[in-house]
BABA-563360 format. One line per field, with one value per residue (C-alpha): residue number from 0; y, x, z negated. Coordinates in nm, 3 decimals, padded with zeros to 5 digits. Layout:
num	NUM	...
Y	Y	...
X	X	...
Z	Z	...
END
This chain:
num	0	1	2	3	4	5	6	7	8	9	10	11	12	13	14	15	16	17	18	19	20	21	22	23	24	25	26	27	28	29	30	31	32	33	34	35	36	37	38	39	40	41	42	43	44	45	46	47	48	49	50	51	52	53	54	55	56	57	58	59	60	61	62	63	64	65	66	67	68	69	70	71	72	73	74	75	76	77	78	79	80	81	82	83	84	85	86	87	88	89	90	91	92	93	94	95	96	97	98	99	100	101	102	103	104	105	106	107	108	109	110	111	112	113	114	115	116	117	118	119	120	121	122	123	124	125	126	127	128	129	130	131	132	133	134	135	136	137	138	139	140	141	142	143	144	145	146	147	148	149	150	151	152	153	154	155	156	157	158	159	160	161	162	163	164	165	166	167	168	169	170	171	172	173	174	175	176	177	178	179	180	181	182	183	184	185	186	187	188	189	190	191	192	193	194	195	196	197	198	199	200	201	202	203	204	205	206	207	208	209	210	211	212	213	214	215	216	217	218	219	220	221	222	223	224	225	226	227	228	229	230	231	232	233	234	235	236	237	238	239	240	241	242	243	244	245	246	247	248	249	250	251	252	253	254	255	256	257	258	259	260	261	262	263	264	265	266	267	268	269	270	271	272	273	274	275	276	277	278	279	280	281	282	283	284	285	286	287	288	289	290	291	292	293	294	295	296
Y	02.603	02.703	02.336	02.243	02.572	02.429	02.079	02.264	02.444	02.173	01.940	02.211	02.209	01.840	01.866	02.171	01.887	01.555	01.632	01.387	01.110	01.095	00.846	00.891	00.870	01.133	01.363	01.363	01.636	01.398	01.019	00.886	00.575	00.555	00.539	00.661	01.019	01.241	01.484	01.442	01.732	01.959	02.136	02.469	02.805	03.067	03.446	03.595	03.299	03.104	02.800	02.468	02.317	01.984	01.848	01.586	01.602	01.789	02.009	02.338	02.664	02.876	03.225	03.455	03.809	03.888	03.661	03.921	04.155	04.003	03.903	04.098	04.273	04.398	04.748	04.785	04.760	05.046	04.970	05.136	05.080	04.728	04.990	05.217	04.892	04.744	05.046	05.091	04.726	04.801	05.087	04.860	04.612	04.868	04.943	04.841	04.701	04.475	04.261	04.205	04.244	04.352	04.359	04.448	04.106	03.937	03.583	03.638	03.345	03.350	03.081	02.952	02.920	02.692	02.455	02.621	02.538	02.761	02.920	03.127	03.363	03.572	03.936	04.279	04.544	04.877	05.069	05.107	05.357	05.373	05.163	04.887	04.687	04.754	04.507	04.560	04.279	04.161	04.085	04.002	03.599	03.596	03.306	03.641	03.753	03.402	03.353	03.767	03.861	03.461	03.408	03.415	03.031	03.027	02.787	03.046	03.246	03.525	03.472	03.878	03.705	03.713	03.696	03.848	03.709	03.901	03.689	03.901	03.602	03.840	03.986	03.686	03.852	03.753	03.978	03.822	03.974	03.875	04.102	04.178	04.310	04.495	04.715	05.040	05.279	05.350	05.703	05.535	05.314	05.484	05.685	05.378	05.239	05.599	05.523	05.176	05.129	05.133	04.796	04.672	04.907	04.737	04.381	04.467	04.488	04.216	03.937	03.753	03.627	03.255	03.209	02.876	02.979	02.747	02.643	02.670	02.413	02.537	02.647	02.371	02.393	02.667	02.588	02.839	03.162	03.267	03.339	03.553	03.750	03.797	03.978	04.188	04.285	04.366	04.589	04.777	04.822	04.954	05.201	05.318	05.633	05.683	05.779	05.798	05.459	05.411	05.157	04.835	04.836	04.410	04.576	04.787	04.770	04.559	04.666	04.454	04.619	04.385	04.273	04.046	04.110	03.919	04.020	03.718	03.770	03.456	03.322	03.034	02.648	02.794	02.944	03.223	03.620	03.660	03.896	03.957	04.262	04.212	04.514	04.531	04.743	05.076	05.085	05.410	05.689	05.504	05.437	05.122	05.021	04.750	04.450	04.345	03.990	03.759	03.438	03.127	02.979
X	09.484	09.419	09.374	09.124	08.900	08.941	08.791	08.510	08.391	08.421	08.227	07.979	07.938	07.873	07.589	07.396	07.415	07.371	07.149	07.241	06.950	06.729	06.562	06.212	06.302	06.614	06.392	06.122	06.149	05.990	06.048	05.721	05.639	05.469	05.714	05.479	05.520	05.821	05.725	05.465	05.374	05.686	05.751	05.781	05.813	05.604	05.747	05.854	05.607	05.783	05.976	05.734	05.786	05.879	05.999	05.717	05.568	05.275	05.305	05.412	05.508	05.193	05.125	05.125	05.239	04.884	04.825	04.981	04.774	04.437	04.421	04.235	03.906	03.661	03.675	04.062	03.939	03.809	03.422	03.356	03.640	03.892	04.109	04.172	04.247	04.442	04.663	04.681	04.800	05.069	05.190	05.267	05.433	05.662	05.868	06.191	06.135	05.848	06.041	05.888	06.079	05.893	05.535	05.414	05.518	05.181	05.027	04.799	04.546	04.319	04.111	04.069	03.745	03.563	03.817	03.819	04.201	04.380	04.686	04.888	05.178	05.419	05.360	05.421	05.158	05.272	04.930	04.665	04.419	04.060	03.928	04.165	04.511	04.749	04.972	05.203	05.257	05.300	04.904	04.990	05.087	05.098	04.890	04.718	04.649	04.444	04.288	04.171	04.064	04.052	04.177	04.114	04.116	03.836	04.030	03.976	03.657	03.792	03.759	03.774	03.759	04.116	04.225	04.550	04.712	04.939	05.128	05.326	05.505	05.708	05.389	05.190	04.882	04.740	04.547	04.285	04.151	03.914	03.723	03.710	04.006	04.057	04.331	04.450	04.451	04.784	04.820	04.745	05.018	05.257	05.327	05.441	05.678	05.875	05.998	06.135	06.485	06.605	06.639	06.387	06.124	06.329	06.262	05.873	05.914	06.151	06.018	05.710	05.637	05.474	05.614	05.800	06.211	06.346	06.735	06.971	07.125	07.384	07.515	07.620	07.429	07.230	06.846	06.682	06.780	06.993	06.666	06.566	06.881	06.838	06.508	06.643	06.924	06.678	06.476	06.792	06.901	06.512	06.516	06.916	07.009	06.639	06.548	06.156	06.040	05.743	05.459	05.441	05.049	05.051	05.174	05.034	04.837	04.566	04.337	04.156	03.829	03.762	03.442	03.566	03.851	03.977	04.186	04.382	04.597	04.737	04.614	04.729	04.611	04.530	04.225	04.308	04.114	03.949	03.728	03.604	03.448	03.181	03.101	02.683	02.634	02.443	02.073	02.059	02.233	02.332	02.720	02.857	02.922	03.080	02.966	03.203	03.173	03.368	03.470	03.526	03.922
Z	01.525	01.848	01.983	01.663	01.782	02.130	01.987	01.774	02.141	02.317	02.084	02.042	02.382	02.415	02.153	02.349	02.697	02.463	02.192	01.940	01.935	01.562	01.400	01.291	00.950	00.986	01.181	00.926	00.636	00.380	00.518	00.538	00.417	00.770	00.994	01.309	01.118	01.282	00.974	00.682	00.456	00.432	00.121	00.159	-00.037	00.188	00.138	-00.175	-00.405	-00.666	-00.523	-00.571	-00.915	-00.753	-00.422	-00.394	-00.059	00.047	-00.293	-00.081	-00.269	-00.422	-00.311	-00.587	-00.498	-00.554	-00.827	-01.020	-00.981	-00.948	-00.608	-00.319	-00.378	-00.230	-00.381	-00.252	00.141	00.285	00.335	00.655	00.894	00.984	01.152	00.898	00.701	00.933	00.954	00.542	00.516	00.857	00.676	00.370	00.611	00.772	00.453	00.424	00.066	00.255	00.393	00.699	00.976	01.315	01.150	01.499	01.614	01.683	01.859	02.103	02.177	02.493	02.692	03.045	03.206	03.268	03.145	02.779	02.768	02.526	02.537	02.268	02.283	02.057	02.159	02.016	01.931	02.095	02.004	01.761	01.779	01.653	01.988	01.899	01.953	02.277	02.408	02.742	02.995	03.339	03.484	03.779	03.774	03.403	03.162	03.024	03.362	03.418	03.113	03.099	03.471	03.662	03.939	04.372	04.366	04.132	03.919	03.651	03.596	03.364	03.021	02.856	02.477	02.289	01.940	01.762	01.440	01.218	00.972	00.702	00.508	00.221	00.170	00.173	00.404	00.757	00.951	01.251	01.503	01.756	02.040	02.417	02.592	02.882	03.103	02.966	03.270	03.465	03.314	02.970	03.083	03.203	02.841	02.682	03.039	03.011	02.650	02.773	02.864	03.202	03.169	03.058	03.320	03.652	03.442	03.473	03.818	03.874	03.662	03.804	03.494	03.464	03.805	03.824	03.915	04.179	04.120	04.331	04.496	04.651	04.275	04.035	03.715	03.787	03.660	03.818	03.618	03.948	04.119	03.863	03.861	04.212	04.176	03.917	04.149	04.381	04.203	04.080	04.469	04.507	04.274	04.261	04.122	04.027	03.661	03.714	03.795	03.880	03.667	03.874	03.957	03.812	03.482	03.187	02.864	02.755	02.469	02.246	02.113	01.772	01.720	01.411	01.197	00.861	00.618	00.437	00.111	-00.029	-00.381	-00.630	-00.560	-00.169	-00.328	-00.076	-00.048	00.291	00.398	00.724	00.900	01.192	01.419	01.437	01.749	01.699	01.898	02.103	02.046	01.699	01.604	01.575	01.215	00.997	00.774	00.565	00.329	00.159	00.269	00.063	00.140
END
């Protein structure tokens, strides 16, 4: 027994270094009848919808959690506010009977200038409040950092435009936001740094993130991830027997103030809800307010 467990490791092993080498045709979900296609139109059954009556490809599963119920309307959004929206349909994601498992779990999509290359990101949302959507991260040497604020080269002008999507799958809803974003203060930061782990507040100051790690070749194997471990040693010798660490200045919040958000609830034959809210600035002393249309899928 022993050696057979000893075979399955080692074998295991072998596949992690050696990748086993596919075909086009066994790498494709649906073997195309071109074979240039690694993949062609995956069936799929998104979230909690009915499974796809057939297997054929490009015939994906059909949203209808809302089907059921008549779909999304305008009359069940609130009319004057994406936020308060936003945080009815959260509040529906953060059941347990939802399904969903970190609903805060977010991409965040933002664009280098003057190049207009784009980059995109998993990140969590830590904050909402009725200015917008917090995120936490390293803007010091991170892609955000570039894209957001530019950099001293010049390479990158500062680009303040990002977008956020939300993708709920068991419930079968998006959520998209796009608006300006900019850095919470320190104070504002540091209320959200205390309630991390220890851990994880000397990994903000140990991690340069983006940062290319060097290996080391003195250590066989080692790709690089012994340089990191060496900063994080270093920042637990800095701050040793020390329970209030301090918020590295390259770190903190970012807020996104929306000027556009969409709400997206799945329908039959893609013939999807949206509707999208645009902020129309107040003149004056006058309030911003909200339009809010529908969209055709």
């Amino acid at each position: 027994m022993i050696a057979s467990l000893c075979r399955l490791l080692s074998a295991s092993a072998r596949t992690r270094r050696h990748p086993p080498r596919l075909s086009s045709r066994e790498m494709a979900l649906h073997p195309p009848q071109d074979s240039a296609k690694l993949i062609f139109a995956p069936t799929g059954t998104p979230g909690t919808a009915s499974p796809a009556p057939t297997a054929v490809p490009g015939q994906a599963g059909q949203f209808l959690k809302a089907e059921r119920h008549g779909g999304l309307r305008r009359a069940d959004l609130d009319p004057a506010s994406p936020i308060s929206q936003f945080h009815a349909w959260f509040r529906v994601a953060s059941q347990p009977e939802s399904g969903v498992a970190h609903p805060e779990t977010c991409t965040l999509a933002t664009a280098q200038l003057p190049s207009g290359r784009v980059s995109a990101r998993v990140v969590y949302m830590k904050e909402l409040d009725t200015r917008g959507f917090v995120i936490y991260s390293n803007f010091g040497t991170s892609g955000k950092a570039r894209d957001l604020f530019g950099t001293a080269d010049g390479s990158s002008t500062g680009n303040p435009w990002a977008s956020l999507v939300f993708w709920w799958e068991p419930l079968e809803r998006q959520v998209r936001v796009e608006g300006r974003a900019s850095r919470l203060t320190p104070e504002e930061s540091r209320t959200y740094y205390d309630t991390r782990v220890r851990g994880s507040r000397i990994g903000a100051w140990a991690s340069k993130q983006s940062s290319v790690l060097k290996p080391d070749s003195n250590s066989d194997g080692d790709d690089g991830r012994s340089q990191l471990n060496g900063w994080v040693r270093e920042a637990e010798a800095r701050f040793e027997g020390q329970e209030q660490i301090p918020v590295p200045d390259f770190w903190g919040g970012l807020r996104i103030v929306p000027e556009r958000i969409e709400f997206w609830q799945g329908r039959e034959n893609r013939l999807h809800d949206r509707f999208v809210y645009e902020r129309i600035h107040g003149e004056g002393n006058e309030e911003d307010r909200w339009s809010l249309e529908r969209l055709s899928p």
